[in-house]
NUDOPA-95433 format. One record per residue: y, z, x of N, C-alpha, C in turn. Coordinates in steps of 0.1 Angstrom, whole numbers, padded with zeros to 4 digits, always signed. Example, Ala and Ser with C-alpha at 12.3 -4.5 7.8 and 13.67 -1.06 7.14 Angstrom:
<atoms>
-0057+0078+0132-0045+0078+0123-0033+0078+0132 -0022+0071+0128-0011+0071+0137+0000+0079+0129 
</atoms>
This chain:
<atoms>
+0142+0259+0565+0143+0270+0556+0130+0272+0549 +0125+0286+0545+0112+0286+0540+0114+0288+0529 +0101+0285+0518+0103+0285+0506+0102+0301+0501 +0107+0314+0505+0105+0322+0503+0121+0325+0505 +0130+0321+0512+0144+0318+0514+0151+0313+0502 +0146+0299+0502+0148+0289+0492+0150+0293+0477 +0140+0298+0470+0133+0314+0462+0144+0325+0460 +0147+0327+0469+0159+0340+0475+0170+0336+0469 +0176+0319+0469+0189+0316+0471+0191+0313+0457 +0174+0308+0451+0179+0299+0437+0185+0308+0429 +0189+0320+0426+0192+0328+0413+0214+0326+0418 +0213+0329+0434+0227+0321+0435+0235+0314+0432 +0225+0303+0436+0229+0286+0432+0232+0284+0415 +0222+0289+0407+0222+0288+0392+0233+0295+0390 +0237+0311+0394+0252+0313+0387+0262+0309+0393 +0263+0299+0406+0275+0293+0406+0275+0277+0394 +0267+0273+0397+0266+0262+0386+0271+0262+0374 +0264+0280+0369+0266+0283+0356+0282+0284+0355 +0288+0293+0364+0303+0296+0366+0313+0287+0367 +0307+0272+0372+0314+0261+0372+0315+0257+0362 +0303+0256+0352+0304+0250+0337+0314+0256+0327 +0311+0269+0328+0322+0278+0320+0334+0277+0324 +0335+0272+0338+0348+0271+0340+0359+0260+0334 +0349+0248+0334+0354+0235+0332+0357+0235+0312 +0349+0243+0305+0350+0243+0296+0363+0253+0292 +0365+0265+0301+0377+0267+0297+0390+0264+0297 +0389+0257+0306+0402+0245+0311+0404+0236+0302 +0395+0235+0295+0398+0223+0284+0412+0223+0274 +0419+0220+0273+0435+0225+0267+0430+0225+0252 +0437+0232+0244+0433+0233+0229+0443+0218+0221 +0452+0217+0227+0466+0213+0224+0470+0205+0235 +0475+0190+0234+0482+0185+0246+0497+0181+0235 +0506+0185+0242+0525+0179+0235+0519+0160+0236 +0531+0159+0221+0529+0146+0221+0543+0145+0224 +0550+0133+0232+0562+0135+0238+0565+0118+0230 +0574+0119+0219+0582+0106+0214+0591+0100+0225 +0592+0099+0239+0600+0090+0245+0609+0084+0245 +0596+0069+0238+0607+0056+0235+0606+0053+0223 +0608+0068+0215+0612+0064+0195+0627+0064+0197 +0633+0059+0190+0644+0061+0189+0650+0066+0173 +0663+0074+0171+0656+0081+0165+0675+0079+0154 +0670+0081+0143+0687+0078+0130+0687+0087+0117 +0692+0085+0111+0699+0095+0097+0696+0081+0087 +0691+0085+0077+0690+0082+0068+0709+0077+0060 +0714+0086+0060+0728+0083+0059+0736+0101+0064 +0746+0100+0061+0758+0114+0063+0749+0128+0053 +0753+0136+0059+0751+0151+0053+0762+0161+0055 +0758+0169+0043+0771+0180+0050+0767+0190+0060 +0774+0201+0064+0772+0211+0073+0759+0219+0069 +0756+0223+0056+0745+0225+0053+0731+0220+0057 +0735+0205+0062+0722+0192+0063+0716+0191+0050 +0726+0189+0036+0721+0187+0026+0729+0169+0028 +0720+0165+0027+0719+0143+0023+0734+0144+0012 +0745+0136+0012+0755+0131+0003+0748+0119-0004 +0733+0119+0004+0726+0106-0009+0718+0109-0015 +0720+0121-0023+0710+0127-0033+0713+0119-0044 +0703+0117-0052+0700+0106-0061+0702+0115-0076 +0702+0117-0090+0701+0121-0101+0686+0127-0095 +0685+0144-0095+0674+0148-0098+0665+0143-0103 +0651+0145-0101+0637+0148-0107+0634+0162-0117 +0626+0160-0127+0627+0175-0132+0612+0179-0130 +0610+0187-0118+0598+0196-0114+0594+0207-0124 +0584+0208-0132+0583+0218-0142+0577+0225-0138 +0576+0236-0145+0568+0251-0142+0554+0249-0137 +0548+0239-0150+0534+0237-0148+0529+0239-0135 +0537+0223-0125+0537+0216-0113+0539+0226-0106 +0550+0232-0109+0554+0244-0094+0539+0257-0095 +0536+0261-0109+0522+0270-0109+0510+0261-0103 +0510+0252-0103+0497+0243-0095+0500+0246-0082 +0512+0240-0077+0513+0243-0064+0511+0256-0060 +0517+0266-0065+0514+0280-0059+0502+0286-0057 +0489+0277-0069+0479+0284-0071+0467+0277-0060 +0472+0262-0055+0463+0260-0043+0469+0260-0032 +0483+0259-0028+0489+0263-0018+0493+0275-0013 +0489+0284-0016+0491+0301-0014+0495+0303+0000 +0507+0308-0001+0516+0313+0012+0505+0324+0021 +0504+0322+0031+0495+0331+0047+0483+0330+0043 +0478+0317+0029+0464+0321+0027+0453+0305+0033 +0446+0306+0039+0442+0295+0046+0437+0284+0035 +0437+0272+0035+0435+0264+0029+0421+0262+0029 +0413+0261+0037+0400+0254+0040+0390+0263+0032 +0391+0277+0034+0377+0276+0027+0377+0272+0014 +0388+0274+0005+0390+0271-0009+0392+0260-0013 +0392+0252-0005+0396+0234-0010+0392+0225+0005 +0386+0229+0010+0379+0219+0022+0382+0204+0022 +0381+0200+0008+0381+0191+0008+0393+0181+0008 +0401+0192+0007+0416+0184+0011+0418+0182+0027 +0410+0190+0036+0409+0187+0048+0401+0175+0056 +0392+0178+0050+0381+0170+0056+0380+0154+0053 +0388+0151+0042+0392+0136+0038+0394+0129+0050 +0393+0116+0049+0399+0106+0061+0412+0100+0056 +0414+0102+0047+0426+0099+0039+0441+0107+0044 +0446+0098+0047+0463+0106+0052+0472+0102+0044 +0485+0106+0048+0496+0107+0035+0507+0097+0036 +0504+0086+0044+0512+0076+0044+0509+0069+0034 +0522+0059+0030+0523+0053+0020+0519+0040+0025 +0515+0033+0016+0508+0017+0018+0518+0010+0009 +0526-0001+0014+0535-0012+0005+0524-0019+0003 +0517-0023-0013+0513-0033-0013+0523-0044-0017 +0536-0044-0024+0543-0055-0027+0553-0047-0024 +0567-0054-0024+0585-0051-0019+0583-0044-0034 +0594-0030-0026+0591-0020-0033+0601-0008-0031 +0606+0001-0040+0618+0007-0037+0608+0024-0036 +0609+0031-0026+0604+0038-0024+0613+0052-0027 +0611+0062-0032+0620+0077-0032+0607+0088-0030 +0613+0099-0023+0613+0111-0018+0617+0121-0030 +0606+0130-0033+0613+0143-0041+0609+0157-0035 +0618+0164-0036+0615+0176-0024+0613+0187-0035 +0601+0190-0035+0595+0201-0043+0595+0220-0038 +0593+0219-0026+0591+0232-0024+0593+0236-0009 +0596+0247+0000+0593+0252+0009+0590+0265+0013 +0583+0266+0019+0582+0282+0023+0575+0283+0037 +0588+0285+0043+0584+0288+0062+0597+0292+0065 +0595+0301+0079+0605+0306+0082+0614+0299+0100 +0608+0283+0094+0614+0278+0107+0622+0266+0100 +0634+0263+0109+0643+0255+0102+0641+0242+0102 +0636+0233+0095+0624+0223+0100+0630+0208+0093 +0631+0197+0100+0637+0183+0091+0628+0175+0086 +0624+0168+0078+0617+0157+0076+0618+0145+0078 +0613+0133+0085+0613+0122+0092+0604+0112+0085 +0605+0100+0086+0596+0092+0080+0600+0080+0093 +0592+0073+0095+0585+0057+0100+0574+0048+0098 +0578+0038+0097+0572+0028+0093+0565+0021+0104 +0553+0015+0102+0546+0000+0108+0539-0006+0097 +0533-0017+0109+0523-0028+0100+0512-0020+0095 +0508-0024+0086+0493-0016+0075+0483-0019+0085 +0486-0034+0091+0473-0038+0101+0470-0033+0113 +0479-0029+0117+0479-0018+0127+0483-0006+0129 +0480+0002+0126+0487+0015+0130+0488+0020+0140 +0492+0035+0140+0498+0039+0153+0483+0042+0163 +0486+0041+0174+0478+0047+0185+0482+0058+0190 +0492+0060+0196+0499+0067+0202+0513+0073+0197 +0524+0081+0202+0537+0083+0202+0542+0069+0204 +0538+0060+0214+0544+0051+0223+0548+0035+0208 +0541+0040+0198+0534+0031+0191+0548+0032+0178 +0558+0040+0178+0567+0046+0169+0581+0043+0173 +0585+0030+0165+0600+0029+0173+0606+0037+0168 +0610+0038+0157+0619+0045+0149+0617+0060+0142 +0625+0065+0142+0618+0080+0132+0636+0081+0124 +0635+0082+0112+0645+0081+0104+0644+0097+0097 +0655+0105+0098+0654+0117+0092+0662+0117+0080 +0651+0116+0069+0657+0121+0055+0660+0130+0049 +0654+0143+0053+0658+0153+0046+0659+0161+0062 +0673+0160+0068+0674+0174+0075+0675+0181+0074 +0677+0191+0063+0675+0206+0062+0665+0206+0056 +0652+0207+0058+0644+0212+0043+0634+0223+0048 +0637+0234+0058+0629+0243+0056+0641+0257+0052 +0638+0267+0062+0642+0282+0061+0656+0279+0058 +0664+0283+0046+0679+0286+0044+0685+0266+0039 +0672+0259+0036+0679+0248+0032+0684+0251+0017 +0695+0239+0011+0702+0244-0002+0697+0233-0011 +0686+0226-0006+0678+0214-0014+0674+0227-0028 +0668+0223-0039+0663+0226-0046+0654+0216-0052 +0642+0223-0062+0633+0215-0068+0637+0206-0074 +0634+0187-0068+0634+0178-0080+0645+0168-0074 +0651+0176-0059+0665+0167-0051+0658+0156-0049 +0662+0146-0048+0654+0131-0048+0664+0122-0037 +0659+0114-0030+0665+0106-0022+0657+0089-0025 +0665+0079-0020+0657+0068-0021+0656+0067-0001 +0645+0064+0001+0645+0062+0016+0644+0049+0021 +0647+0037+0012+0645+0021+0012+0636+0013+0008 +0636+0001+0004+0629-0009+0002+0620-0016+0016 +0609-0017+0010+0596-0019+0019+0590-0030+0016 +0586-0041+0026+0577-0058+0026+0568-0051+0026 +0558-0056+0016+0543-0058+0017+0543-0055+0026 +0529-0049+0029+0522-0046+0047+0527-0038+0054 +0536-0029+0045+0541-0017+0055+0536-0008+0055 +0537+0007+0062+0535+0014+0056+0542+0025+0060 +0546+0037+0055+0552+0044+0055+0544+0061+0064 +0548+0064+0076+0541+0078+0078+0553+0091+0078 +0554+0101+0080+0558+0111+0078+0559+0118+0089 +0572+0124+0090+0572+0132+0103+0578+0147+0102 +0571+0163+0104+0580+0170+0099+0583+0177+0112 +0597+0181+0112+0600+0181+0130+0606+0195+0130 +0597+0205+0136+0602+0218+0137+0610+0226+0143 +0620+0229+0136+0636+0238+0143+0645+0226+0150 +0642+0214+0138+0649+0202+0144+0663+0204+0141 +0665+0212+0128+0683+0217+0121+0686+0228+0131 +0699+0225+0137+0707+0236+0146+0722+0243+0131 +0718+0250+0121+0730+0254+0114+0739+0259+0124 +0735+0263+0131+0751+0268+0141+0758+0257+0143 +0750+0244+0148+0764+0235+0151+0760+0222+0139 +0750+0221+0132+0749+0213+0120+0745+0202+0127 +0735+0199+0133+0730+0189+0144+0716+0192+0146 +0708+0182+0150+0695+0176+0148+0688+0177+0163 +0681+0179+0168+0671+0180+0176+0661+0173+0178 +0663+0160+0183+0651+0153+0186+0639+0157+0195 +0644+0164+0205+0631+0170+0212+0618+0183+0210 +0623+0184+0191+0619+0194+0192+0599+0192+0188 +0590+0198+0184+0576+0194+0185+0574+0187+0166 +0566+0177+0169+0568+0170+0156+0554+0166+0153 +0552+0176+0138+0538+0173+0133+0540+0158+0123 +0530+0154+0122+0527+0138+0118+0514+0134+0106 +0520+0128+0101+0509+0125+0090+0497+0115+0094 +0498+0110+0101+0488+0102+0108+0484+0110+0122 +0473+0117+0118+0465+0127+0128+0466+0125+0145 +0465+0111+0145+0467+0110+0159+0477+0110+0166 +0489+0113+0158+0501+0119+0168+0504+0133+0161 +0493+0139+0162+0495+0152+0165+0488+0161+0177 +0492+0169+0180+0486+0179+0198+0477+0181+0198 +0472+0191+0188+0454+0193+0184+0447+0181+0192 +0437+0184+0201+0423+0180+0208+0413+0180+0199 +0410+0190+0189+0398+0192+0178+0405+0181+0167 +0396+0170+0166+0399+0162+0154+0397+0173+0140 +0395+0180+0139+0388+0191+0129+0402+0196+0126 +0412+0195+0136+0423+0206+0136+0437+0198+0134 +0436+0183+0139+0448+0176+0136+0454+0173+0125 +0450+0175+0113+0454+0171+0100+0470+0183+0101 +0478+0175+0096+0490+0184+0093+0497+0181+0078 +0493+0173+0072+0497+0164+0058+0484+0164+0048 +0486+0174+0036+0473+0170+0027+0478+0167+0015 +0469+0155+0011+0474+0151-0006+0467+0157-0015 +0475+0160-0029+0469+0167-0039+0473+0161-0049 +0466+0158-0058+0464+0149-0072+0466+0154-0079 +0479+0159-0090+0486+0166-0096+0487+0156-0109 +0467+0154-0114+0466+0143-0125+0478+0147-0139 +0480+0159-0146+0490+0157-0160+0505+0151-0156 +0511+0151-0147+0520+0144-0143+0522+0130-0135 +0508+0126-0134+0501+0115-0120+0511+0113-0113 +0511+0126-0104+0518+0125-0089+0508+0131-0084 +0509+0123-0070+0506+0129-0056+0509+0137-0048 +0512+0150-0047+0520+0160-0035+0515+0158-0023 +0523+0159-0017+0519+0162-0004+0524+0174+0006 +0518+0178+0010+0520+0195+0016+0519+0193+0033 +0527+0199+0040+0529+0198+0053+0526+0212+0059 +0517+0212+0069+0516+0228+0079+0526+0222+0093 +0531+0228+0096+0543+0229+0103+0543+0241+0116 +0527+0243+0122+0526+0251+0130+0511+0244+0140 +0513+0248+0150+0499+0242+0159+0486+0251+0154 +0476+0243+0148+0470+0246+0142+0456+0254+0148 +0459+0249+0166+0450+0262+0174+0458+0273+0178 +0467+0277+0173+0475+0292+0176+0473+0297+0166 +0490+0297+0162+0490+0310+0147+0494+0305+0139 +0488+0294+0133+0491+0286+0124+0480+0294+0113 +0487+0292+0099+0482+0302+0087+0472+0294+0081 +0474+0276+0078+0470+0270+0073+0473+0266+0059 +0483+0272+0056+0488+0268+0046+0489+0262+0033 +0495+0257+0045+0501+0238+0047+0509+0238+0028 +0518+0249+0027+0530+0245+0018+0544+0248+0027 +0547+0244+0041+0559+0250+0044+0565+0237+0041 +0564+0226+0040+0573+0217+0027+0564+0211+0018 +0567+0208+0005+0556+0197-0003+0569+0190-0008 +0569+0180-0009+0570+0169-0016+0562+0157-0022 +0569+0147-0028+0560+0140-0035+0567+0124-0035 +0562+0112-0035+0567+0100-0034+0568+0092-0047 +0577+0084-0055+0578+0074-0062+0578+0063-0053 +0571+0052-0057+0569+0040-0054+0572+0029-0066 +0580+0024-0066+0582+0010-0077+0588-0002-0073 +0583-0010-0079+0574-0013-0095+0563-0003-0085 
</atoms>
């Protein structure tokens, strides 16, 4: 072949190359499903047809204050990040750390989404955490009703058990897990995670689904859940549930 051919071909060659690169990058999935398998999966205790818990504990009293905090950094369809980045960007996630045996409760502060959504919690060792789905025996659902049409209100409290040292506690919020038609639970349904790596998101930038907020005149910690894949049409929310943890002693 002569170098006048050769010459001829290179502008070819370069935009197939180029067309392969762009190709390979669009193929790249935004989102892979995390598939719980071999969790197995229980109730906290009985509920009614509602999916309101019969182990609701003496209320918490949520005051105005707290609920005007929340509303004024969790703003319903308004994105989180540019205005508080820094609840994002933490390496800090919302599982609980047992440092000593310890009686742990749940208080359910708020919701606002229009999917019918349960709350889940599991436990492992502090020393290891999860890797994977694979890594998750159990997922225990505490609050099954707590999104669209639940009859929870501010300050419902549950105890979710006593915890050994070295445990720790992660969070699971599992969307359109409540069937009110037949008052039944959905394990297969997609389940965002407080511990980033079992969630679908590919962009580490984008797996956070659980942010903590320091609600110093009351020293509690909230915690806010986004409850949508956060490379689609996810708002960013992240108030379609908040709750908050007591831990004692």
């Amino acid at each position: 072949m002569t170098i006048k051919k050769i010459i001829a071909l290179f502008p070819v060659v370069l935009l197939l190359l180029t067309a392969g690169c762009k190709k390979g990058k669009k193929d790249v999935p935004a989102s892979v499903p995390v598939e719980f398998t071999s969790t197995t999966y229980q109730t906290l205790g009985t509920y009614d047809a509602n999916g309101t818990p019969t182990y609701l504990l003496p209320p918490d009293v949520v005051s105005s204050d707290m609920q005007n905090f929340i509303n004024s950094i969790l703003i319903e369809h308004t994105d989180l990040r540019p205005r508080h980045p820094e609840l994002l960007e933490t390496s800090a996630i919302a599982d609980i750390k047992i440092t000593q045996a310890s009686d742990v409760f749940i208080t359910f502060v708020s919701q606002v989404t229009n999917a019918t959504n349960a709350l889940g919690f599991y436990t492992y060792t502090t020393a290891t955490p999860p890797a994977s789905a694979k890594d998750i025996a159990v997922i225990t659902y505490a609050l099954p009703s707590a999104g669209m049409n639940t009859k929870l209100k501010a300050g419902d409290k549950i105890k979710i058990g006593r915890f050994a040292a070295g445990t720790s506690i992660g969070f699971a919020i599992m969307k359109n897990a409540w069937n009110s038609a037949t008052a039944t639970l959905d394990n297969k349904v997609v389940h965002f995670c407080s511990d980033d790596v079992l969630n679908p998101e590919v962009d580490p930038n984008l797996k956070k689904h659980a942010v903590l907020i320091n609600y110093a005149p009351e020293s509690k910690v909230l915690i806010g859940f986004e409850n949508t894949d956060r490379t689609t049409t996810s708002d960013n929310d992240f108030n379609d549930i908040v709750i908050y943890a007591t831990v004692t002693p």
